[in-house]
C-alpha positions in Angstrom: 0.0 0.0 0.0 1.1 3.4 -1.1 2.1 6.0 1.6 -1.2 8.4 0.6 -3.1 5.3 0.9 -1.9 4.3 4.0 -2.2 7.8 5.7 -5.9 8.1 4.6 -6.7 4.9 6.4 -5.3 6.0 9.0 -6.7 9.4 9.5 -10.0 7.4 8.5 -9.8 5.2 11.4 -9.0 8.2 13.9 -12.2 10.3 12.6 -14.1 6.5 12.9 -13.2 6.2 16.4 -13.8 10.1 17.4 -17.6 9.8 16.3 -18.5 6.3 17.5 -18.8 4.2 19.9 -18.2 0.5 19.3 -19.5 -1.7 17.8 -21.5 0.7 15.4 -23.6 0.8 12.5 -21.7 1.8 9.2 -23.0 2.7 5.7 -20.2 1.7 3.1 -21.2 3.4 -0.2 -19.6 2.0 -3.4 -19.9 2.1 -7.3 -18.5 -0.4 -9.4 -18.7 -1.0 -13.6 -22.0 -3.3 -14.0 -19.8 -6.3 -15.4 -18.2 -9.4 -14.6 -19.1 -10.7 -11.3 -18.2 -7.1 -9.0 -21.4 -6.8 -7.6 -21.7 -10.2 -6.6 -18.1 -9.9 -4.9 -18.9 -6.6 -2.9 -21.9 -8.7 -1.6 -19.8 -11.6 -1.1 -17.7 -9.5 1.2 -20.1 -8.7 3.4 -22.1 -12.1 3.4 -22.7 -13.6 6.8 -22.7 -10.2 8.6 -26.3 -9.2 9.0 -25.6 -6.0 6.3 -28.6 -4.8 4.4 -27.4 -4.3 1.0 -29.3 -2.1 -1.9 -28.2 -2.0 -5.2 -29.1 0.7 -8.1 -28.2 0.7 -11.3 -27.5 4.0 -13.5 -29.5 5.1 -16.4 -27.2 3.9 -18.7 -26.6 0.4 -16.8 -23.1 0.5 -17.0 -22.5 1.1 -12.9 -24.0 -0.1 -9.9 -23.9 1.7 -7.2 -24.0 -0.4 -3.6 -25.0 0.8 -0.5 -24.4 -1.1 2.6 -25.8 -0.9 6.2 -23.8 -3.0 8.7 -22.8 -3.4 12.2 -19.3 -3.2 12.7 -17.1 -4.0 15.8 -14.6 -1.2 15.6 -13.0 1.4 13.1 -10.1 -1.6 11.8 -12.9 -4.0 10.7 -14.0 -0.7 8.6 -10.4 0.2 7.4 -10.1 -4.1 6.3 -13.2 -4.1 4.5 -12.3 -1.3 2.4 -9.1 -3.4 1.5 -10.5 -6.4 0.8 -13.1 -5.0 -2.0 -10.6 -2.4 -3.3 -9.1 -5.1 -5.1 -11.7 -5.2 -7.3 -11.5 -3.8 -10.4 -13.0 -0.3 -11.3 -14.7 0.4 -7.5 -15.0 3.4 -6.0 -15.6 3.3 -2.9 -17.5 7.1 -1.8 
């Protein structure tokens, strides 16, 4: 990981733990290109964890955009989640 990178998540995690108190409910935002099997590995990320998960498609079709509402036991379990689906290609997570 990249030195920007790595300074974001960790002013990320500070802001995290400065506005709540753990564990805490979390809304991860994401967009990713419609294709291939991204939307199904976002949700695959999150599977087992209670999350409620809505997905919208653009006008065009060619995004989806992911919205995630989940419990979460502390501001690293955040920071880890957002590694483990930035491996996927094209998402943006907002």
């Amino acid at each position: 990981m990249d030195k920007n990178t790595q300074e974001f998540y960790d002013r990320l995690k500070v802001e995290l733990d400065l506005s709540n108190t753990w564990p805490a409910e979390y809304l991860f935002k994401f967009i990713v290109p419609t294709e291939d099997d991204n939307i199904e590995r976002v949700q695959l990320a999150f599977d087992c964890m209670g999350a409620i998960i809505k997905t919208t498609k653009s006008k065009t079709g060619r995004f989806t955009s992911i919205s995630i509402d989940v419990t979460m036991k502390d501001s690293q379990e955040i920071v880890d989640k957002y590694l483990e689906v930035s491996t996927i290609k094209g998402i943006i997570s907002l």
